[in-house]
C-alpha positions in Angstrom: 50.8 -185.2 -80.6 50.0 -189.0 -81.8 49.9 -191.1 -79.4 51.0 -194.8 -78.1 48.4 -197.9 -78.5 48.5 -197.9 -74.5 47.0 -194.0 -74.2 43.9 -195.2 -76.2 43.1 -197.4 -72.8 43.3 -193.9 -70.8 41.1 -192.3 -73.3 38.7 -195.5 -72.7 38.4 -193.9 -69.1 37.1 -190.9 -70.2 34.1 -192.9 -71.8 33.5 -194.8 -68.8 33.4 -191.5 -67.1 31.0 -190.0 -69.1 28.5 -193.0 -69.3 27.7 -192.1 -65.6 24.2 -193.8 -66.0 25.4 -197.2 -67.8 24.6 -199.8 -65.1 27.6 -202.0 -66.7 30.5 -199.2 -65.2 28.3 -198.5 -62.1 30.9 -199.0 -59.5 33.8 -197.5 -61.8 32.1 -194.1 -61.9 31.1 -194.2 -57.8 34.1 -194.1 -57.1 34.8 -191.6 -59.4 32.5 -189.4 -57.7 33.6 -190.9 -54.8 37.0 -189.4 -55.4 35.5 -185.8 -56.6 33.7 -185.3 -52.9 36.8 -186.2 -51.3 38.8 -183.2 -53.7 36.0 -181.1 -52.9 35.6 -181.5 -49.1 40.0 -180.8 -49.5 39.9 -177.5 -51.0 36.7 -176.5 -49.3 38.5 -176.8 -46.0 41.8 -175.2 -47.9 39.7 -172.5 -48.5 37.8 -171.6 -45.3 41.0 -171.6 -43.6 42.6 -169.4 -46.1 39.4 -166.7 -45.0 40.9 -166.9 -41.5 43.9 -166.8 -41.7 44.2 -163.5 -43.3 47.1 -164.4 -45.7 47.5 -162.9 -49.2 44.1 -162.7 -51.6 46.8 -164.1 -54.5 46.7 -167.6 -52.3 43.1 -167.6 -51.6 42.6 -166.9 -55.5 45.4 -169.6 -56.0 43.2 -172.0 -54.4 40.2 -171.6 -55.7 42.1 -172.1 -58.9 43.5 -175.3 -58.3 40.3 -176.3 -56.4 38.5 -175.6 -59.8 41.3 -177.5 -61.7 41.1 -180.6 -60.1 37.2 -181.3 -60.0 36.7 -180.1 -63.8 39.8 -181.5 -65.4 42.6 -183.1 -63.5 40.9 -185.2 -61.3 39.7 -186.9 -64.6 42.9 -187.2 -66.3 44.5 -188.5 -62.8 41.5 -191.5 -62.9 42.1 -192.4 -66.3 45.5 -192.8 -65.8 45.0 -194.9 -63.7 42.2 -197.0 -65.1 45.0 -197.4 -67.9 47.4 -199.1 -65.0 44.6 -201.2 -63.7 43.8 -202.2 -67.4 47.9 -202.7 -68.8 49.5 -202.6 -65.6 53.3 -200.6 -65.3 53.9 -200.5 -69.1 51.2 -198.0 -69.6 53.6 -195.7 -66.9 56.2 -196.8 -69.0 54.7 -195.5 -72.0 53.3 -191.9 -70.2 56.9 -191.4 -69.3 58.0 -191.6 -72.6 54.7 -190.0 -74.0 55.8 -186.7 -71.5 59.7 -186.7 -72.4 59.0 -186.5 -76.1 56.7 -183.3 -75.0 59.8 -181.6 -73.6 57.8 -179.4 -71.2 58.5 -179.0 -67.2 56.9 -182.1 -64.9 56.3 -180.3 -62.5 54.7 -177.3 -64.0 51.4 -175.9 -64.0 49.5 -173.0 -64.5 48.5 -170.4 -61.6 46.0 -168.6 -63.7 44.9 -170.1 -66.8 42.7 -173.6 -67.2 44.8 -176.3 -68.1 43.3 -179.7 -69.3 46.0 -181.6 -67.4 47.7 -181.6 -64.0 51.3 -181.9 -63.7 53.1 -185.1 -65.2 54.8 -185.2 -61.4 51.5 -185.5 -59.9 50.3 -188.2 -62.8 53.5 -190.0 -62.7 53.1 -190.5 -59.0 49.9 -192.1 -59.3 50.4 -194.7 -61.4 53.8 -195.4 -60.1 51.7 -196.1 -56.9 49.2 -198.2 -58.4 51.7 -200.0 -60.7 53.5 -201.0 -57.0 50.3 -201.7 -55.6 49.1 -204.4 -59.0 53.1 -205.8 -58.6 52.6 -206.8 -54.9 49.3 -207.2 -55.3 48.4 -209.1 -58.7 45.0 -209.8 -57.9 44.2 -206.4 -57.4 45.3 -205.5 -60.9 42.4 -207.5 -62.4 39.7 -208.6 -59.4 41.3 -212.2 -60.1 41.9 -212.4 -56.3 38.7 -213.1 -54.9 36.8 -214.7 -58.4 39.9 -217.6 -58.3 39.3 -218.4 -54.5 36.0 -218.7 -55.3 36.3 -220.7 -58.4 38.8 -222.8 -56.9 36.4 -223.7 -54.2 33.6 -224.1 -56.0 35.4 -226.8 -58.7 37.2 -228.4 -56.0 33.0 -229.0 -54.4 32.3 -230.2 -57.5 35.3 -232.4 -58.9 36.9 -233.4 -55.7 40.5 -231.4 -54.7 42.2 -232.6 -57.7 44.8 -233.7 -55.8 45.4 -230.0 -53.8 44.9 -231.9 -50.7 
């Protein structure tokens, strides 16, 4: 499948993700471990109360499955999609969605048994259409601008007088 000039910045996450020791994407991949406990501590309690509850061994298998999906694959996928939004903003969603309707396939589909590399383009779709909302009411959050331009603008004014913002 070739891709669009926007995936390359979600295949930039993957590097990030993999230079866990790089001082320079420190915080970056905290929170991507961050975000793995937090999947982890999920499914863990999924599966304990699956034990008790005496249900079906097909769902107890079925969660261990996605359990296992989502901390070696999906997880990953899910955080470089959304480095991609933080990066381009909604045009990379725009160009996922068209990305995943040239692939034809179900969005919502999934496999139960097999090892798939990526989740569901429902679950990725919902993602970054909630970060995309998030940078558009938010546009400093997009690109840390927020709190560096407060502190710029203060620190100038200090300097060069208000320039007139008074």
């Amino acid at each position: 499948m070739i891709l669009h000039l926007p995936d390359l910045v979600h295949e930039m996450g993957h590097i990030l993700i993999h230079h866990l020791l790089d001082v320079r994407v420190t915080a970056f991949c905290d929170h991507y471990k961050r975000c793995r406990e937090i999947v982890d501590q999920h499914y863990r309690h999924q599966l304990a109360n699956r034990r008790t509850s005496g249900g079906p061994n097909d769902y107890f298998r079925l969660e261990a499955h996605l359990r296992q999906q989502w901390l070696d694959k999906w997880l990953e996928e899910i955080v470089c999609d959304l480095f991609a939004v933080f990066v381009l903003g909604p045009p990379f969603v725009w160009a996922h969605c068209h990305l995943a309707a040239k692939q034809c396939k179900h969005i919502f589909s999934f496999s139960h048994d097999q090892v798939t590399t990526h989740p569901a383009d429902d679950a990725r779709m919902k993602a970054m259409l909630a970060q995309s909302l998030a940078c558009l009411v938010m546009p400093g959050i997009r690109s840390g601008k927020t709190q560096r331009t407060i502190q710029n603008g203060k620190r100038n004014r200090s300097r060069f007088g208000d320039g007139g913002l008074s």
